[in-house]
C-alpha positions as CSV (number, residue, x, y, z in Angstrom):
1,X,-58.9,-54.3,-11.8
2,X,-55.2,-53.8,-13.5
3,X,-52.9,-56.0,-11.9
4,X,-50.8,-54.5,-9.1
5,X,-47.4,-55.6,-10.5
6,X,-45.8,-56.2,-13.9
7,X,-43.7,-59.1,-14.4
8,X,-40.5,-59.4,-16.9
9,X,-39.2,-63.2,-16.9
10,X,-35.8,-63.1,-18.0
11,X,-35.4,-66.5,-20.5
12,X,-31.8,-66.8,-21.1
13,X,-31.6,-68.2,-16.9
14,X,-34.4,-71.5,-17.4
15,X,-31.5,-73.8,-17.7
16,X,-30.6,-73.0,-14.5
17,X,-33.9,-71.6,-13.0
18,X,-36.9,-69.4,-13.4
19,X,-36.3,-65.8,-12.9
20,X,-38.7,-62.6,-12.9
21,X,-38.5,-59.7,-12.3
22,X,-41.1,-57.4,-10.9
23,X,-41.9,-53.8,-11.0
24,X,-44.3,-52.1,-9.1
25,X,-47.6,-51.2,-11.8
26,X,-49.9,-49.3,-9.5
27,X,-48.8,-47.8,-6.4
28,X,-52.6,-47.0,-4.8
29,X,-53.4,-50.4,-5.8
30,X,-51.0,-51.8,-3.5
31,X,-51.2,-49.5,-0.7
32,X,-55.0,-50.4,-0.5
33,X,-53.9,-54.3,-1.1
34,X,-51.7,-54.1,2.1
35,X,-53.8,-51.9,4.1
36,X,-57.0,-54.6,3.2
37,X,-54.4,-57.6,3.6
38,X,-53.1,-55.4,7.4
39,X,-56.7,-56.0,8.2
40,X,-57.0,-59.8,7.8
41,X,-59.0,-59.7,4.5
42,X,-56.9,-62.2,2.5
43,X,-59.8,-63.6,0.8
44,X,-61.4,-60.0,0.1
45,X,-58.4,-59.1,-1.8
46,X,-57.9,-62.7,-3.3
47,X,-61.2,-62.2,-5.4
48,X,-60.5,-58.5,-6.7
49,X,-57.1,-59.6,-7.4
50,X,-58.8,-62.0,-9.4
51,X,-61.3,-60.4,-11.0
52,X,-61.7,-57.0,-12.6
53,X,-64.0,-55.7,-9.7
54,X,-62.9,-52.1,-7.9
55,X,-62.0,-51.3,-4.7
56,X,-65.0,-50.6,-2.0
57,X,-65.3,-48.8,0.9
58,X,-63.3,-50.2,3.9
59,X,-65.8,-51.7,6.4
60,X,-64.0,-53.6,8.9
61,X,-63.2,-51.0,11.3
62,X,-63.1,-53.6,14.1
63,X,-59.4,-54.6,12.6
64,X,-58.9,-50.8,11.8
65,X,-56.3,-50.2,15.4
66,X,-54.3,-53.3,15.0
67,X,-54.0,-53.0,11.1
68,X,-52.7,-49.6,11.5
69,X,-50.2,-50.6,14.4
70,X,-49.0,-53.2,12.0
71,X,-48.0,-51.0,9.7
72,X,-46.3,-48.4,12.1
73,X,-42.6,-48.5,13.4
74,X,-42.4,-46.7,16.6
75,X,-39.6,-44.2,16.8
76,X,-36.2,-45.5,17.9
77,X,-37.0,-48.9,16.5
78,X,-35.6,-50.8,13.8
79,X,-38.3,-50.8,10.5
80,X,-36.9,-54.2,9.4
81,X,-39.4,-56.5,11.0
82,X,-42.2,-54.5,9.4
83,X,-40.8,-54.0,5.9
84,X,-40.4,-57.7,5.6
85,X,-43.7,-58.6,6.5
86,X,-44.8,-56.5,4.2
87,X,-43.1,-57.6,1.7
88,X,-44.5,-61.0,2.5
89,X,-47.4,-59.4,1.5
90,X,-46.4,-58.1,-2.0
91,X,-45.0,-61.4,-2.6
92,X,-48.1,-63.0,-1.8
93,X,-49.9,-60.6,-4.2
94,X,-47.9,-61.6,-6.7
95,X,-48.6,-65.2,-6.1
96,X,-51.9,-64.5,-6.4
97,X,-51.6,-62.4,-9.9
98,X,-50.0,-65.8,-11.3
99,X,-52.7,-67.7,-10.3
100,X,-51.1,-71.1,-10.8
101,X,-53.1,-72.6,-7.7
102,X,-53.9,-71.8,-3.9
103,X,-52.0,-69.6,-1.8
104,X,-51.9,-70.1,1.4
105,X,-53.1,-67.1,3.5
106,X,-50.6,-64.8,4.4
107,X,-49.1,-64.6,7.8
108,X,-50.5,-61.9,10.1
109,X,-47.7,-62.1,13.0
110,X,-44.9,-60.2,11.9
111,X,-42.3,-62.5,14.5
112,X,-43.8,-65.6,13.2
113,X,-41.2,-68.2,12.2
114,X,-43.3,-70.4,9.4
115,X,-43.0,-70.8,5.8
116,X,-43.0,-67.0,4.3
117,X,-45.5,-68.9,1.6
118,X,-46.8,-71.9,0.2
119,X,-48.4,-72.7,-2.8
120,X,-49.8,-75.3,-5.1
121,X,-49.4,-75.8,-8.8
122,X,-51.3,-77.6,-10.7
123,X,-50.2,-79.6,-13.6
124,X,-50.9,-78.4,-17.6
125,X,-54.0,-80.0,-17.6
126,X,-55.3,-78.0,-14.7
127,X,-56.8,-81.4,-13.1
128,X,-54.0,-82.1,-10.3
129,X,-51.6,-80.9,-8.0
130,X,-48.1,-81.0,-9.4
131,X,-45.7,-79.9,-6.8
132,X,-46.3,-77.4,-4.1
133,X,-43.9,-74.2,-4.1
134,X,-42.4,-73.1,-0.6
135,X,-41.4,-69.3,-0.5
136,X,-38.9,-67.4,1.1
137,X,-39.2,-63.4,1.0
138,X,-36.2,-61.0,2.2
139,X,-36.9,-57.2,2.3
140,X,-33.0,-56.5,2.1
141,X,-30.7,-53.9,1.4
142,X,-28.4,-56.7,0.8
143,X,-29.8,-59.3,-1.5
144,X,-26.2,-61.6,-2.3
145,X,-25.8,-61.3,1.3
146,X,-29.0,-62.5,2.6
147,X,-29.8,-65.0,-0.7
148,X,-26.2,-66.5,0.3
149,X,-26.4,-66.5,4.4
150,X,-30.2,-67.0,5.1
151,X,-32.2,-68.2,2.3
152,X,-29.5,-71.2,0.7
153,X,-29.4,-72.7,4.6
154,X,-33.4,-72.7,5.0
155,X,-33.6,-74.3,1.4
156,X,-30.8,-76.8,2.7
157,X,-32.5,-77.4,5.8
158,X,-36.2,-78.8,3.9
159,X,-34.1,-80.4,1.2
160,X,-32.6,-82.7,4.6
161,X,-35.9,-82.9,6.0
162,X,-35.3,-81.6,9.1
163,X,-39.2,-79.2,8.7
164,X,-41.1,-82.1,7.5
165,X,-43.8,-82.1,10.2
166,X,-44.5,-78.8,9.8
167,X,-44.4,-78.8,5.7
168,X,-46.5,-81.7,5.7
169,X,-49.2,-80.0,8.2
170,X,-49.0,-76.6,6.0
171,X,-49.6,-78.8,2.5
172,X,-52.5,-80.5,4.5
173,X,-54.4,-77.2,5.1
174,X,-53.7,-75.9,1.7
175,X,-55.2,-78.9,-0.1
176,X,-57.8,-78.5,2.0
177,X,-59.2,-75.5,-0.5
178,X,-58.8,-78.1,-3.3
179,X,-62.5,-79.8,-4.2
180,X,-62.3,-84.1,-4.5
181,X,-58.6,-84.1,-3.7
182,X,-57.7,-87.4,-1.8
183,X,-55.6,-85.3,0.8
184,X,-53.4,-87.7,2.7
185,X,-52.0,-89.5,0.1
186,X,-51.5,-86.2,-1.9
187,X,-49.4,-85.1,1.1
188,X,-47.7,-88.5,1.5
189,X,-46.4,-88.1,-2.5
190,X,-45.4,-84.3,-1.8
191,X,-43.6,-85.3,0.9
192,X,-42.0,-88.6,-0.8
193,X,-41.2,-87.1,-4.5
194,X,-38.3,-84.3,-4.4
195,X,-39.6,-83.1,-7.9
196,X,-42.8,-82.4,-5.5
197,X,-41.7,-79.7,-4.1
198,X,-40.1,-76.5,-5.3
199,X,-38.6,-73.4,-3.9
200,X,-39.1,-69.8,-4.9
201,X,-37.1,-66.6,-3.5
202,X,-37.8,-63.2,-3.8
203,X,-36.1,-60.5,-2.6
204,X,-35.2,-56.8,-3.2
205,X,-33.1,-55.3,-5.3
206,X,-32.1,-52.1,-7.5
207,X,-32.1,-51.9,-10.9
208,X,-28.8,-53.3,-11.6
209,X,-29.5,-56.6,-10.6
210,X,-31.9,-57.3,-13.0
211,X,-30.4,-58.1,-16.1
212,X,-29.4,-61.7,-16.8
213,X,-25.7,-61.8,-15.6
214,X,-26.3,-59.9,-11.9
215,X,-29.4,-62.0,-11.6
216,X,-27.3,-65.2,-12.4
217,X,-24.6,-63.9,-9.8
218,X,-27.6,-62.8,-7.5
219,X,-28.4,-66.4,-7.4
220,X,-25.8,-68.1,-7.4
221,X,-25.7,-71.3,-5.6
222,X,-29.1,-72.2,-6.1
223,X,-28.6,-75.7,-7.8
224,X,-26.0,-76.6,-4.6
225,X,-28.8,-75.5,-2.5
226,X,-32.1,-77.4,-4.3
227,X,-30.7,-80.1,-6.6
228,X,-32.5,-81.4,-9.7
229,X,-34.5,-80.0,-12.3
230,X,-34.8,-76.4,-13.2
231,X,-37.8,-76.1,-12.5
232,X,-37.6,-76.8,-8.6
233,X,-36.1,-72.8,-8.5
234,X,-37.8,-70.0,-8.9
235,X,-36.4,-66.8,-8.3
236,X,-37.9,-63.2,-8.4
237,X,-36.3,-59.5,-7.8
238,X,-38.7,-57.1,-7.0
239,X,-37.0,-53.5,-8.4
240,X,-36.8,-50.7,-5.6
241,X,-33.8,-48.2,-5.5
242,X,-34.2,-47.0,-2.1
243,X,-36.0,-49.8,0.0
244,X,-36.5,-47.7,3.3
245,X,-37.8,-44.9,2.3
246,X,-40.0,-46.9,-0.4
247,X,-41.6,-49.2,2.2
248,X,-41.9,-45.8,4.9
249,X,-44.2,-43.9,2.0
250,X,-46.2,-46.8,0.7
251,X,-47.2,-48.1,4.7
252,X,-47.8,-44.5,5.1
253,X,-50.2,-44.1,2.5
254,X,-51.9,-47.5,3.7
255,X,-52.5,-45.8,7.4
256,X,-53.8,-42.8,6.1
257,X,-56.4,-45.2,4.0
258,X,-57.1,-46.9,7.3
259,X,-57.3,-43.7,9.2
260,X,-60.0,-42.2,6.6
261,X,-61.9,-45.3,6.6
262,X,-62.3,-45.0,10.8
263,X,-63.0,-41.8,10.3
264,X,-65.6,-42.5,7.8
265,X,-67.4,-45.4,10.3
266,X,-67.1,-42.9,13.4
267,X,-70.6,-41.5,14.1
């Protein structure tokens, strides 16, 4: 399988940090990714995402109801929770698609407070961890705004220290996947080493922002929030002009996947 996103890094911004930008490559592709990911089949989609398998028929129609009321925004109410979370998802994807180490499953409750994502990277050689990435993803109409107001404090907030216990339990579980790893004291460096731990925001944006100058402006900040080397920020816009409307079509078209495939299992 074709991956699901293309991704344009943008050079001219490495002295600073690392920038991409995304664009969406195939729009079934990722409405059967979040529908599949809506149904709690991380690891399913991990492995085609990974390989250059197709997609099968949807089976779990135990998950089918509370997949599809995931991915639904009841009328009168606010579409905000539900597009973030699923961008969560498409960030996730990409994470996957870069496959520079272990990411950690994706959250399934939309009001959950956690880590949007965590992942580790391995060093060049491939043999051990480097540094594990911590993720923040904002579905916004707004991306100065909320890069400025939400996503700089959070960063500030694990640079201090003041999520540690939880950090250290989520790097725990993720190295967890990693074969002959000694975990504790992997943890114990993580948590000790600043260059151990990196921070990655993506968010939403049009077209505009994502040449080198908006994206510097877009980002701006970024060294006052996570000091040190360059490579301790990473920061991705993913291209949509009309975010609403965008996210409405592309959970529609996941329901009516999820819809076909109950309808498919009903006797």
């Amino acid at each position: 399988m074709g991956r699901i996103l293309q991704y344009h890094g943008r050079e001219k911004l490495r002295a600073s940090f690392e920038a991409q930008v995304w664009e969406l490559g195939d729009f079934d592709a990722l409405a059967r990714a979040i529908a599949d990911l809506a149904l709690g089949q991380w690891r399913h989609v991990e492995a085609l995402l990974k390989s250059a398998s197709e997609w099968g028929p949807i089976s779990e129609d135990y998950a089918i109801d509370s997949a599809i009321n995931s991915l639904t925004v009841t009328t009168g109410s606010d579409p905000w929770h539900r597009d973030g979370w699923v961008f969560q998802l498409i960030s996730w994807i990409a994470a996957v698609e870069a496959d520079a180490g272990p990411v950690r499953a994706p959250q399934m409750d939309q009001a959950s407070k956690g880590f949007d994502g965590l992942q580790l990277i391995f060093d060049t050689a491939g043999a051990n961890v480097s540094h594990v990435l911590i993720f923040e993803d904002k579905a916004t109409d707004s991306p100065r705004d909320t890069v400025r107001d939400d996503v700089w404090p959070s960063f500030r907030n694990l640079e201090e220290g003041q999520r540690n216990s939880a950090l250290s339990a989520e790097v725990a579980s993720l190295l967890d996947r990693v074969p002959g790893i000694d975990v504790p004291k992997t943890v114990d460096r993580i948590m000790r080493e600043p260059a151990a731990r990196a921070y990655r925001v993506s968010v939403t944006a049009k077209s505009f922002h994502a040449d080198h100058e908006t994206l510097r402006d877009l980002f701006k900040g970024f060294d006052e929030a996570v000091a040190g080397e360059p490579t301790r920020r990473r920061a991705n816009v993913f291209k949509v002009e009309d975010l609403r409307p965008w996210m409405k079509e592309l959970c529609t078209c996941a329901i009516e996947l999820l819809e076909g495939a109950r309808s498919c299992s009903t006797p």
